[in-house]
N, CA, C and O of each residue as an XYZ file, in Angstrom:
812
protein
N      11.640     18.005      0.410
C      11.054     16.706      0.765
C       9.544     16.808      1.010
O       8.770     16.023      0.462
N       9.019     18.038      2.056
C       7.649     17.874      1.507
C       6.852     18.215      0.684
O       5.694     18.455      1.026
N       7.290     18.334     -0.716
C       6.631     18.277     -1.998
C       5.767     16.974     -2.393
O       5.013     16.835     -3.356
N       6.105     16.029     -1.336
C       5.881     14.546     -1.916
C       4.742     14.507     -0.985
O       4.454     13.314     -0.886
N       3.939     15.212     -0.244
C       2.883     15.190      0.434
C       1.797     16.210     -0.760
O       0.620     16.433     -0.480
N       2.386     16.678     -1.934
C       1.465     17.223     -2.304
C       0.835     16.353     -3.399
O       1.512     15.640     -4.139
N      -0.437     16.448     -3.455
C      -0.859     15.683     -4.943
C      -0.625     16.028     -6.198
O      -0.588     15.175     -7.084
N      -0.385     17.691     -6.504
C       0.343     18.093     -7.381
C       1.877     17.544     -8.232
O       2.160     17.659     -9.424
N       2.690     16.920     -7.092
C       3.816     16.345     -7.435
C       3.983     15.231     -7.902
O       4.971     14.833     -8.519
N       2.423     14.298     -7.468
C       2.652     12.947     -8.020
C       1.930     13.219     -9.187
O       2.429     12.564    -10.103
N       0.789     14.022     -9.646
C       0.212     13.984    -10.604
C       1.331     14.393    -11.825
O       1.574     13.648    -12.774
N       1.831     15.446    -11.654
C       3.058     15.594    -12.172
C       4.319     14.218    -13.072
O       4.974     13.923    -14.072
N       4.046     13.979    -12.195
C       4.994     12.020    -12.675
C       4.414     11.428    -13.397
O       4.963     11.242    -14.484
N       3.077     10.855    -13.188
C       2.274     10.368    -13.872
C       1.939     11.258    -15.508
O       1.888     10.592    -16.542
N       1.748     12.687    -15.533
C       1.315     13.511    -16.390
C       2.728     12.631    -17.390
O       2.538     11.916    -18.374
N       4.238     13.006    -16.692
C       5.473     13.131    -17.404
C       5.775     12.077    -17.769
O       6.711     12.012    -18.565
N       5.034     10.703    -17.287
C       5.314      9.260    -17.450
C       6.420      8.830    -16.924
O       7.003      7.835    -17.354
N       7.103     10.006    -15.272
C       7.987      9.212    -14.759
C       7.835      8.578    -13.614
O       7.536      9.042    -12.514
N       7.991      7.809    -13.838
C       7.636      6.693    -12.642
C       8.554      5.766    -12.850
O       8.272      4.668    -13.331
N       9.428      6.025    -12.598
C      10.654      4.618    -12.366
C      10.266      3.663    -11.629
O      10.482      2.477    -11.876
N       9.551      4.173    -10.482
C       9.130      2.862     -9.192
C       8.640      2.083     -9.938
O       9.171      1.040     -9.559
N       7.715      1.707    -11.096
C       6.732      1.087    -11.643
C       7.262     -0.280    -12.306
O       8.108     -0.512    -13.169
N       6.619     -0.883    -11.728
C       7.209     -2.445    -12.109
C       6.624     -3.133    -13.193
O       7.053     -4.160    -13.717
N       5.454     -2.392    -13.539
C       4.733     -2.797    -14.813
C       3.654     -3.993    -15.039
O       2.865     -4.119    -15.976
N       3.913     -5.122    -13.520
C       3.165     -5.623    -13.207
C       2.879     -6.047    -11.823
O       3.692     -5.790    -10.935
N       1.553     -6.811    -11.523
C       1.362     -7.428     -9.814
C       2.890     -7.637     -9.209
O       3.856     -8.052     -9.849
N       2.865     -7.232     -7.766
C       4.323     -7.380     -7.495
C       3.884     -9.113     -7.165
O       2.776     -9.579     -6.901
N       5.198     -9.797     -7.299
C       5.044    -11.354     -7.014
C       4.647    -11.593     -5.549
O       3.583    -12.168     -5.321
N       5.554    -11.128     -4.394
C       4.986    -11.232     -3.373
C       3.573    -11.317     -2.916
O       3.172    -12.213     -2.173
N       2.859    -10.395     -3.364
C       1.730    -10.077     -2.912
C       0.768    -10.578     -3.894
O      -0.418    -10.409     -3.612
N       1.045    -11.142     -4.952
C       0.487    -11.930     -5.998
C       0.357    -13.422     -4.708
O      -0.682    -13.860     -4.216
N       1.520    -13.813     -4.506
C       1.371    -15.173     -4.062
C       0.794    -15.021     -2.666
O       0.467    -16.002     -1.997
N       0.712    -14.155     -2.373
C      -0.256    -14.030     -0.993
C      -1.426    -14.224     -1.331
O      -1.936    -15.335     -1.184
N      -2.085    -13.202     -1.845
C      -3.417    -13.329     -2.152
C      -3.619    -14.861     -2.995
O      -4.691    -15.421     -2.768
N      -2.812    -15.452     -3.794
C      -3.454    -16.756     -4.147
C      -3.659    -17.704     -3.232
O      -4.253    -18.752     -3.486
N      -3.102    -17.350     -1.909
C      -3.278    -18.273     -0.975
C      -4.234    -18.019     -0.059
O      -4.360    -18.684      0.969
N      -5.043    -16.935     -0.413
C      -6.034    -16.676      0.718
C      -7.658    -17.465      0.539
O      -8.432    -17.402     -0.416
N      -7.780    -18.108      1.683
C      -9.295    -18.478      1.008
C     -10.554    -17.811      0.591
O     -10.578    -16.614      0.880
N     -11.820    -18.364     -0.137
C     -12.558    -17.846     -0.961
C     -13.275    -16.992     -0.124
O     -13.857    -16.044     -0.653
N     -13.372    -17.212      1.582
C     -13.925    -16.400      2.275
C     -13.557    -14.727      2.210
O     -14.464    -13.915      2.390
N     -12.515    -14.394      2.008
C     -11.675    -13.818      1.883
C     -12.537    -12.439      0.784
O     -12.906    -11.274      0.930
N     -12.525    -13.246     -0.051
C     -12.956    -12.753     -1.330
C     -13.861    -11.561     -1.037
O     -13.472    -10.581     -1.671
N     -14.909    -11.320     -0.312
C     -16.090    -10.274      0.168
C     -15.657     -9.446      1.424
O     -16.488     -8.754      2.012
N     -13.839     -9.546      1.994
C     -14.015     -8.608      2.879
C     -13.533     -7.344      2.362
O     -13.587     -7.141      1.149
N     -13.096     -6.525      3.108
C     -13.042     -5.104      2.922
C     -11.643     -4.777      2.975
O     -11.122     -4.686      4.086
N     -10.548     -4.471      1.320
C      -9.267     -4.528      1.397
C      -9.393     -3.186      0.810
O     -10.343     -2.818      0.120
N      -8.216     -2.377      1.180
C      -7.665     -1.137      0.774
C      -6.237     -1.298      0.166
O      -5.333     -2.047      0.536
N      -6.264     -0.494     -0.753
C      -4.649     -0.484     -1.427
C      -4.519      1.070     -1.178
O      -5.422      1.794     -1.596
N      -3.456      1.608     -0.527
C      -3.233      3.344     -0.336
C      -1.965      3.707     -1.175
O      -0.846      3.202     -1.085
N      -2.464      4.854     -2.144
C      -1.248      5.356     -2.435
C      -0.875      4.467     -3.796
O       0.197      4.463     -4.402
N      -2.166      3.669     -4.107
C      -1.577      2.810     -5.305
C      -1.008      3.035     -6.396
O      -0.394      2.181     -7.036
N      -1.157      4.236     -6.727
C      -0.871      4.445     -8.136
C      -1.371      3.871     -9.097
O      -2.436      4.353     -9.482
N      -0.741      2.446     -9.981
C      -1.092      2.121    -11.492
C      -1.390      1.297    -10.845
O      -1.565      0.488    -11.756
N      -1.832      0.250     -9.171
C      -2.425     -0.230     -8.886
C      -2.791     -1.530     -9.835
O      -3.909     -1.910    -10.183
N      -1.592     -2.050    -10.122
C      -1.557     -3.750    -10.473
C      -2.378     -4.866     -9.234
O      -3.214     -5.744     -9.451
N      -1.884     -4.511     -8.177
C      -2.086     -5.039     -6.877
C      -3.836     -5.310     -7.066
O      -4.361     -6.415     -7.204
N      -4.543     -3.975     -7.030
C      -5.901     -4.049     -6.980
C      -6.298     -4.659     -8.252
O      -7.106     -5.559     -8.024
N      -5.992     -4.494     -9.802
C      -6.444     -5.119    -10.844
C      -6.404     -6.627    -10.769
O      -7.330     -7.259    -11.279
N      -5.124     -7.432    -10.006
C      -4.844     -8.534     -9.848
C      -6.173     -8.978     -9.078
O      -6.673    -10.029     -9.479
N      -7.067     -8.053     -7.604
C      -7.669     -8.717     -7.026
C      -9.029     -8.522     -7.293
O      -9.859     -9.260     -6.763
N      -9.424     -7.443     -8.197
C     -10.306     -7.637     -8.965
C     -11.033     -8.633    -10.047
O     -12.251     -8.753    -10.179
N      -9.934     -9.379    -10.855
C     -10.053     -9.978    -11.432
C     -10.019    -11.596    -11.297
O     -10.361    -12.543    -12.005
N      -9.205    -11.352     -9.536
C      -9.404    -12.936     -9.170
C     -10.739    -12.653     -8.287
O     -10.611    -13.311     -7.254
N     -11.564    -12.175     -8.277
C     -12.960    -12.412     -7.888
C     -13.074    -11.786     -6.190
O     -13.755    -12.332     -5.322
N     -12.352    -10.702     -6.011
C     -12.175    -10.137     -4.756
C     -13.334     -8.818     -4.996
O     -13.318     -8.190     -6.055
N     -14.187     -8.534     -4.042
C     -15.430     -7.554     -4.547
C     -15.673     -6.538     -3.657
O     -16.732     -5.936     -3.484
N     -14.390     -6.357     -2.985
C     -14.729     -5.039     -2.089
C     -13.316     -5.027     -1.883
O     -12.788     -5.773     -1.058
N     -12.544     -4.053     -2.733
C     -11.527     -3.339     -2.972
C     -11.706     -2.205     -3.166
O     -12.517     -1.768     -3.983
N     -10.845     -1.412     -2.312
C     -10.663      0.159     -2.376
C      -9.754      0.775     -2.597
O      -8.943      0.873     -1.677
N      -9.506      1.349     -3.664
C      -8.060      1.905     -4.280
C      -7.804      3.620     -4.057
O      -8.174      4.431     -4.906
N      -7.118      4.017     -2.786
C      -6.926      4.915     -2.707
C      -5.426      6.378     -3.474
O      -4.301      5.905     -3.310
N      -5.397      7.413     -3.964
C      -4.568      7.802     -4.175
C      -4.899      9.121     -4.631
O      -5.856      9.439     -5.337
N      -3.987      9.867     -4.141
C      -4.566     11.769     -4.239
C      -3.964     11.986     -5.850
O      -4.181     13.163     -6.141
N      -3.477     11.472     -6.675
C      -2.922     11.758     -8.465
C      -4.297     11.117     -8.643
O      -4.724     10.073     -8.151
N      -5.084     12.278     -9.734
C      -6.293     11.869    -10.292
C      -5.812     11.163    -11.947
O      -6.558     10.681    -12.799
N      -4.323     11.328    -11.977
C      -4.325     10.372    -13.022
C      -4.058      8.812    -13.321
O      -4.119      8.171    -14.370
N      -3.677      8.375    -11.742
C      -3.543      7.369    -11.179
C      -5.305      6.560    -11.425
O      -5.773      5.497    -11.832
N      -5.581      7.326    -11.104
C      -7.069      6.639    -10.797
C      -7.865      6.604    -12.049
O      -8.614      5.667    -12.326
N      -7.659      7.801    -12.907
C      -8.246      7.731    -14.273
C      -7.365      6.505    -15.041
O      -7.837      5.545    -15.649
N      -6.549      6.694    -14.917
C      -5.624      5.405    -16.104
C      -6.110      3.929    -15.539
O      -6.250      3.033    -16.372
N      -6.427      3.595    -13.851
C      -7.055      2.502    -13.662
C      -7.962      2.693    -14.255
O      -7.826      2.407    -15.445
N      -9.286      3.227    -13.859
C     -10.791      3.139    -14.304
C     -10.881      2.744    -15.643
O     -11.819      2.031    -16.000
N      -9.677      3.270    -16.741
C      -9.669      3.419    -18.391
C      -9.316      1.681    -18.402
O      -9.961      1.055    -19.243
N      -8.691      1.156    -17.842
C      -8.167     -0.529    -17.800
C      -9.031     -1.199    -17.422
O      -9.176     -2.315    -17.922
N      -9.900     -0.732    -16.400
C     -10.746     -2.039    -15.582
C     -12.309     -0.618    -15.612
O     -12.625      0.315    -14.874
N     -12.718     -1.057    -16.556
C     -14.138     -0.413    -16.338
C     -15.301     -1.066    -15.746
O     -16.410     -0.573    -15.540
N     -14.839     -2.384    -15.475
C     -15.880     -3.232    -14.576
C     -15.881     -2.873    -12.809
O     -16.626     -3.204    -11.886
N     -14.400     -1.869    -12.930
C     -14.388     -2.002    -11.317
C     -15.243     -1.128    -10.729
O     -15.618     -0.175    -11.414
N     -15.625     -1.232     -9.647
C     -16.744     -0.382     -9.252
C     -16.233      1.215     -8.505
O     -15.538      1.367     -7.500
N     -16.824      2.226     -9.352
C     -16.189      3.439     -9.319
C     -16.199      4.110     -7.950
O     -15.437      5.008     -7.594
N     -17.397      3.418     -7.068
C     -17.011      4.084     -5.706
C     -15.779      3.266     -4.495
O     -15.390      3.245     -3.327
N     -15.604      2.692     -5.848
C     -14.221      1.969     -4.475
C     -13.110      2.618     -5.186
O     -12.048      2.112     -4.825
N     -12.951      3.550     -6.063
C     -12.159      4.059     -6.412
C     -12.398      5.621     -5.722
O     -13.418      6.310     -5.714
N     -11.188      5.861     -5.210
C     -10.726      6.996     -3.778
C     -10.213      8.005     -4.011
O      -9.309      8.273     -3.219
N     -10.470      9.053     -5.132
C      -9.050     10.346     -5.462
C      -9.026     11.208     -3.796
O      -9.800     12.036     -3.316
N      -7.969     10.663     -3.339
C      -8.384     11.808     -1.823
C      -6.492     11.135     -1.102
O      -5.734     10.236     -1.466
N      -6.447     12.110     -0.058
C      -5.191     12.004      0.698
C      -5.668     11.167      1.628
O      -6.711     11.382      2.245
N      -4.739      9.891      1.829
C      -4.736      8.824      2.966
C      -5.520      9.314      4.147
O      -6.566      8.988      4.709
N      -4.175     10.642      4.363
C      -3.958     10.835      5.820
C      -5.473     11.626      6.033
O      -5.483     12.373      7.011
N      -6.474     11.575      5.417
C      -7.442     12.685      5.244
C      -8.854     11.695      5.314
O      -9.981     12.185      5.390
N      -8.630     10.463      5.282
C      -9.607      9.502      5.320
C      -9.876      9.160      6.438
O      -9.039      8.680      7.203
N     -11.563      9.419      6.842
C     -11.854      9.270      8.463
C     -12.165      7.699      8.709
O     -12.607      6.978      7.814
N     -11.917      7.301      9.867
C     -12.161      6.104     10.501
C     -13.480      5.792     10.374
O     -13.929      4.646     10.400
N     -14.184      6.914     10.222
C     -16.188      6.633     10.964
C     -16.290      5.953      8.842
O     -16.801      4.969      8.307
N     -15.892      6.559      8.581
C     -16.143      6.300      7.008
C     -15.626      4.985      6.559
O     -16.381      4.195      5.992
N     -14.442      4.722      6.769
C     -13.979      3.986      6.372
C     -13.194      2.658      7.082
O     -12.647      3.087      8.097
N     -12.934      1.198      6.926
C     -12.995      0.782      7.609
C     -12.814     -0.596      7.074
O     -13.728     -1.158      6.471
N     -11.169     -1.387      7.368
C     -10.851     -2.400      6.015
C     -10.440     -3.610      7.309
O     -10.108     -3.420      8.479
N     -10.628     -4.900      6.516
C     -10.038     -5.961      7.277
C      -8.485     -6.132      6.653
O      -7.603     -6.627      7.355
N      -8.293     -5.804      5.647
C      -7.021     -5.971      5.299
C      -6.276     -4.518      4.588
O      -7.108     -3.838      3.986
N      -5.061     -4.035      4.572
C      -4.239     -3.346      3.943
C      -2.931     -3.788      3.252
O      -1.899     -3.805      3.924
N      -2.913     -4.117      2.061
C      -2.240     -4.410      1.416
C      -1.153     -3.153      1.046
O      -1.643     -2.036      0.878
N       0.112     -3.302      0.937
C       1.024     -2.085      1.748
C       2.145     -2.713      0.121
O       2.852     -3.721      0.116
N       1.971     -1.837     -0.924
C       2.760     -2.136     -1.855
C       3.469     -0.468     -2.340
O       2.692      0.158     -3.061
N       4.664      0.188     -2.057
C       5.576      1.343     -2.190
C       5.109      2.396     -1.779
O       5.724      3.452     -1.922
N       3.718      2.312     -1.079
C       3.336      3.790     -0.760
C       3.861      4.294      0.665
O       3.804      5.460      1.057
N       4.387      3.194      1.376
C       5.439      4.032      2.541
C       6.307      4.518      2.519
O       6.581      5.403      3.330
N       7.025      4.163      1.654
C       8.660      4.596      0.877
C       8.425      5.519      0.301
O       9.341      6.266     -0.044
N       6.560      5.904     -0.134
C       6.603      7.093     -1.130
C       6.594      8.338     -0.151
O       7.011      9.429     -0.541
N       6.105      8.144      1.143
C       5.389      9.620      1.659
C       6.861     10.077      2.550
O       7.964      9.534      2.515
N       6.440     11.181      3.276
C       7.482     12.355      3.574
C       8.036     10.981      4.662
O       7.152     10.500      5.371
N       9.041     10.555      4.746
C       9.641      9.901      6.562
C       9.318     10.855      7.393
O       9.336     10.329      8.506
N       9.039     11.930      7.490
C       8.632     12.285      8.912
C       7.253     12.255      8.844
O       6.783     13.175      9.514
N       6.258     11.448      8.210
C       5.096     10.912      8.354
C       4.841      9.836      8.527
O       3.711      9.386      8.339
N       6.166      8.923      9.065
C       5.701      7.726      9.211
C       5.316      7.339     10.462
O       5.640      6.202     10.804
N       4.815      7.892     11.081
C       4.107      7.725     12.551
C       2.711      8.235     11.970
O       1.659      7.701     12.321
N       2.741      9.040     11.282
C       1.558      9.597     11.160
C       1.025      8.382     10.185
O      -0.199      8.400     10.314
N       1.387      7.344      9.275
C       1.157      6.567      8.587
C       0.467      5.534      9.412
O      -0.707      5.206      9.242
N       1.525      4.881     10.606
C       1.251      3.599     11.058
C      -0.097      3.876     12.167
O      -0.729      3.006     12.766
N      -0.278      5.195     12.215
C      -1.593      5.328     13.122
C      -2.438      5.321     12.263
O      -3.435      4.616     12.417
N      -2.322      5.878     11.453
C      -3.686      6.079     10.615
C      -4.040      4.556      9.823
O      -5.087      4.224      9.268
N      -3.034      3.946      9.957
C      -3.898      2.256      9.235
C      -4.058      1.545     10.430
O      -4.511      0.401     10.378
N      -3.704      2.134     11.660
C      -4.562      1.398     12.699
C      -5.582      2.024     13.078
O      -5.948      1.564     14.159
N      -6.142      2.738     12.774
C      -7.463      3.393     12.855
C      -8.281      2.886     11.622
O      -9.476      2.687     11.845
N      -7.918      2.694     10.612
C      -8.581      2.702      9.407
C      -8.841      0.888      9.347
O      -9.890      0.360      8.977
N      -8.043      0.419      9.644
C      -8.286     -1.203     10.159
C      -9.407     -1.843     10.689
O      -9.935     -1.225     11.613
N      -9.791     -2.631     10.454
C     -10.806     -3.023     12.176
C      -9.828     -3.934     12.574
O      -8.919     -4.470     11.941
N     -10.433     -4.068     14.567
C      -9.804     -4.460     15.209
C      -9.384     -6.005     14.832
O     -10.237     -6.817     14.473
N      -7.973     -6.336     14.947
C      -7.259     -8.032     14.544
C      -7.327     -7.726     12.784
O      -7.041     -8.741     12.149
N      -7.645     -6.544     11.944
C      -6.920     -5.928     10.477
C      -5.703     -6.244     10.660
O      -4.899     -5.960     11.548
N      -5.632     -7.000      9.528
C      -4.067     -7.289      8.975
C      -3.691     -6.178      7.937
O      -4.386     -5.891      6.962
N      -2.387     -5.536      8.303
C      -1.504     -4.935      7.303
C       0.033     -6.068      6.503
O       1.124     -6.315      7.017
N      -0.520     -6.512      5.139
C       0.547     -7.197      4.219
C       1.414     -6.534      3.767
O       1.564     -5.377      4.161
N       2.051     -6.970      3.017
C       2.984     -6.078      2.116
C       4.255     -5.958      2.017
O       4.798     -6.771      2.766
N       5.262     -5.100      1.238
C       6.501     -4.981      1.357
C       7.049     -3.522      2.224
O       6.575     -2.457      2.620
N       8.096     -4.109      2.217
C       8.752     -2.158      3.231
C      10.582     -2.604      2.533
O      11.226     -3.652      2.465
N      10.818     -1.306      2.171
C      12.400     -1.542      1.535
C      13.399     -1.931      2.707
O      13.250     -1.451      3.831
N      14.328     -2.736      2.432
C      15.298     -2.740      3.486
C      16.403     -1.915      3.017
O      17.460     -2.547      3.029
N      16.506     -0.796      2.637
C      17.926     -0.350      1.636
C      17.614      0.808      2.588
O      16.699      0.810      3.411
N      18.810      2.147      2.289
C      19.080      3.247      2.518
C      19.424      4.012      0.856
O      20.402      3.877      0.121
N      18.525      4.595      0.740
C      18.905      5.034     -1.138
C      19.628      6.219     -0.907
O      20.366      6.651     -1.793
N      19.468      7.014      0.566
C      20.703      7.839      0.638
C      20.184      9.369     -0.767
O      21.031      9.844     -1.524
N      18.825      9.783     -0.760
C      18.663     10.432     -1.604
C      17.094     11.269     -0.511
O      16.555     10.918      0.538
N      16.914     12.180     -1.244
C      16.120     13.241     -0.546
C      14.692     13.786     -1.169
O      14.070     14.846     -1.102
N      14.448     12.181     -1.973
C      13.577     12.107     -3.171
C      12.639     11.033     -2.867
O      13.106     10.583     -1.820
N      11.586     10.337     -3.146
C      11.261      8.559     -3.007
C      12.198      7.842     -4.384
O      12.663      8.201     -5.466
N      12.113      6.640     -3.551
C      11.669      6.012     -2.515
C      12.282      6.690     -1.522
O      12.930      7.684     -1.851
N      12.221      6.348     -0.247
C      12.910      6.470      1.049
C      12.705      5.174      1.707
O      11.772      4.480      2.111
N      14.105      5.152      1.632
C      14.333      3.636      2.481
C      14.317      3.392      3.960
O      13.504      4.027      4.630
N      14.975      2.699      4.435
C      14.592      2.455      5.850
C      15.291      0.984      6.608
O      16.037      0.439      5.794
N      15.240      0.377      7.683
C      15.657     -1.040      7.788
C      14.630     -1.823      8.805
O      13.721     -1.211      9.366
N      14.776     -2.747      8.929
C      13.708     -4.113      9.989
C      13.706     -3.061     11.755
O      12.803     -2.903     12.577
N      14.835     -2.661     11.729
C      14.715     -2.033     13.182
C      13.913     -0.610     13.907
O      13.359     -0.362     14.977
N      14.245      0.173     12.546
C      12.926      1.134     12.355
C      11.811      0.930     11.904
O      11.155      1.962     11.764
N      11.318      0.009     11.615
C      10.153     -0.710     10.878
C       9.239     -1.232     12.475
O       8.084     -0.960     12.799
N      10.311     -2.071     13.242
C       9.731     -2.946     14.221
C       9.734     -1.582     15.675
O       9.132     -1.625     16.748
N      10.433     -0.760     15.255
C       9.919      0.221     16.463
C       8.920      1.677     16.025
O       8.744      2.666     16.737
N       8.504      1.491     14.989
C       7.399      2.313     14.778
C       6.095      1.504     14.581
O       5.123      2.259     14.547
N       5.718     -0.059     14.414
C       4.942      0.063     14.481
C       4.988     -0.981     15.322
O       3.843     -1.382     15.116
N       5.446     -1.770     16.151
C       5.231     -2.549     17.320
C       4.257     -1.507     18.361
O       3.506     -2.157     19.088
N       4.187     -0.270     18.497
C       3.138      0.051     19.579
C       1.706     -0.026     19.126
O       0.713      0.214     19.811
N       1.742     -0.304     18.187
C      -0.172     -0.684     17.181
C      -0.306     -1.870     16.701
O      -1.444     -2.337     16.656
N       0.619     -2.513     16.308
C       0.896     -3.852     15.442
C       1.386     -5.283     16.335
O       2.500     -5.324     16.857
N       0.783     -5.993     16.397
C       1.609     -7.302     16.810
C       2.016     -7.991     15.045
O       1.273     -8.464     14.186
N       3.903     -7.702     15.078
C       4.382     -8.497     13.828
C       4.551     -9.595     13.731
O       5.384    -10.160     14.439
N       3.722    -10.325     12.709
C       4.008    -11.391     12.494
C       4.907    -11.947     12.325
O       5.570    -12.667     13.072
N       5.104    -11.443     10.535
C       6.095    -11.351      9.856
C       6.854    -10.403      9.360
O       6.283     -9.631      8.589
N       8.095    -10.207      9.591
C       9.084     -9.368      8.989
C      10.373    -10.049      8.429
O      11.364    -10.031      9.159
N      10.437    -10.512      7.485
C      11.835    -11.232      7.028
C      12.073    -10.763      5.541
O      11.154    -10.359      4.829
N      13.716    -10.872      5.034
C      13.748    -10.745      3.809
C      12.811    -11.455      2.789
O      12.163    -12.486      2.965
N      12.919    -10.349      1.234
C      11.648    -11.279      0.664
C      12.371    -12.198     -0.361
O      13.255    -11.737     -1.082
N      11.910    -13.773     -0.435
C      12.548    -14.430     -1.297
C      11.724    -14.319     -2.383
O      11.934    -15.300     -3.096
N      10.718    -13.462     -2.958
C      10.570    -13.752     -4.452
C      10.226    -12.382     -4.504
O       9.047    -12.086     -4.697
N      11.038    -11.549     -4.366
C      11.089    -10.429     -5.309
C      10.936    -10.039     -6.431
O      11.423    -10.927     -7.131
N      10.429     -8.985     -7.288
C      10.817     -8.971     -8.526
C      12.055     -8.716     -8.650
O      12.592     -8.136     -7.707
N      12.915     -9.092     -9.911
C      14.271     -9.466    -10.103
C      15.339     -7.767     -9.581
O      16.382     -7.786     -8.927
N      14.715     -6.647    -10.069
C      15.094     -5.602     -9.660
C      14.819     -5.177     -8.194
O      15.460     -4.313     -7.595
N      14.209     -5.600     -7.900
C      14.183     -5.541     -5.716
C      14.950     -6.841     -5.223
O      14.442     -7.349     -4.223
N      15.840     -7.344     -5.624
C      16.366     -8.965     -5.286
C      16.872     -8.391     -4.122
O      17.378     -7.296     -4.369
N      16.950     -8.802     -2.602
C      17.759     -8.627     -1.377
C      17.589     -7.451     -1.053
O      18.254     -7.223     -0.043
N      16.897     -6.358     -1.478
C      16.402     -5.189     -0.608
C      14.765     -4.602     -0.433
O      14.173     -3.526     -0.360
N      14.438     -6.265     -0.419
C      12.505     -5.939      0.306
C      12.399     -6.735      1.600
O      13.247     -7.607      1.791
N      11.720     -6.589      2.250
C      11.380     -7.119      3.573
C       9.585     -7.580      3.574
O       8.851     -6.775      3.000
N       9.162     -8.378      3.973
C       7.899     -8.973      3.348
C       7.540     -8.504      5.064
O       8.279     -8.526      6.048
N       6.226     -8.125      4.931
C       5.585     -8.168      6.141
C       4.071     -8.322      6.253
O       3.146     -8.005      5.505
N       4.161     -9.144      7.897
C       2.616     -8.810      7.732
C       2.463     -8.986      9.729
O       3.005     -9.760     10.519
N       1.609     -8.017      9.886
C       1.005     -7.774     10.992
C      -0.505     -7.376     11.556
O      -1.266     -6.968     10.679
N      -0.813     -7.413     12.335
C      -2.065     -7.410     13.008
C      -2.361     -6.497     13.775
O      -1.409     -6.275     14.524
N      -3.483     -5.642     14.029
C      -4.231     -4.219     14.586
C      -4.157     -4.859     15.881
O      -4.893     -5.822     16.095
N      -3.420     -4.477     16.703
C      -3.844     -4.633     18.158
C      -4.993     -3.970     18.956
O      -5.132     -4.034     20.178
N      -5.849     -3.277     18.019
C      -6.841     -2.130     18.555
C      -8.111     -3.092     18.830
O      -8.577     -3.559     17.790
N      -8.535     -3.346     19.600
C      -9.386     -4.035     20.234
C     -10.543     -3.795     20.214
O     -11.298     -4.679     20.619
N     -11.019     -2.724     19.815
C     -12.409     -2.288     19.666
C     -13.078     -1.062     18.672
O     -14.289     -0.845     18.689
């Protein structure tokens, strides 16, 4: 299991073209979020971690969002974006480990949270929900999906449910939202959970 903390292993997937997780396009959820956000919106400071083929960020690139940061330790993740979107601006593109990104450096009003929790080791998920409350500014919203399934496998995804979700990060997070997601893509139908919460870190 912790092979999946190495960057070697994801580059690996990507090299082999396996990526089953890959949905091939913007997930809908988070498509219809962002269409609802206003134009103010547009110039703050969003991070995608762990994106991979990073539909999520191409989607908000192209709807006129100008300070996006696409993080992910597979340098082929990041080369296959850059080769798609050569307009995007190359220093918001991140080859580096999450957990390895300092606070003084870096520093987002929003985190958009699309399979990269399900991807990393579960016994890093404390180490996860601190580190995007550090990496946040204070009243940073974290969006996104979190699986509601148990896949019962020793591989990613790694699943999880609403009750371990709401007691790992209720000590950093005031949750907004946590409910099943009604517009899934057709292959996640009844096992995503839509969320969104707020940095309780005050300063």
């Amino acid at each position: 299991m912790n092979i999946v903390d190495q960057a070697g292993f994801w580059q690996q997937r990507y090299e082999k073209n396996s990526t089953g997780w890959d949905m091939g396009e913007v997930s809908l959820p988070l498509k219809a979020y962002v269409d609802q956000l206003p134009a103010s919106a547009k110039d703050q400071a969003i991070l995608v971690a762990g994106a991979g083929n990073a539909y999520e960020v191409g989607y908000l690139h192209k709807q006129g969002f100008t300070n996006v940061t696409l993080v992910d330790f597979a340098p082929a993740a990041i080369e296959a974006f850059a080769e798609r979107y050569p307009s995007f601006p190359t220093e918001h593109l991140i080859c580096a480990d999450f957990f390895a990104l300092s606070p003084n450096d870096y520093q987002f009003d929003w985190v958009f949270e699309q399979t990269f929790f399900c991807a990393i080791n579960p016994a890093r998920r404390d180490d996860y929900v601190q580190q995007m409350a550090r990496l946040l500014k204070p009243n940073g919203k974290l969006v996104g999906l979190l699986f509601e399934k148990d896949f019962g496998k020793p591989h990613p995804p790694f699943g999880g449910d609403a009750d371990e979700y709401r007691q790992r990060f209720a000590p950093y997070f005031d949750i907004k939202v946590m409910e099943p997601c009604y517009n899934s893509h057709p292959a996640r139908q009844g096992s995503e959970l839509f969320v969104k919460m707020q940095n309780k870190r005050q300063h």
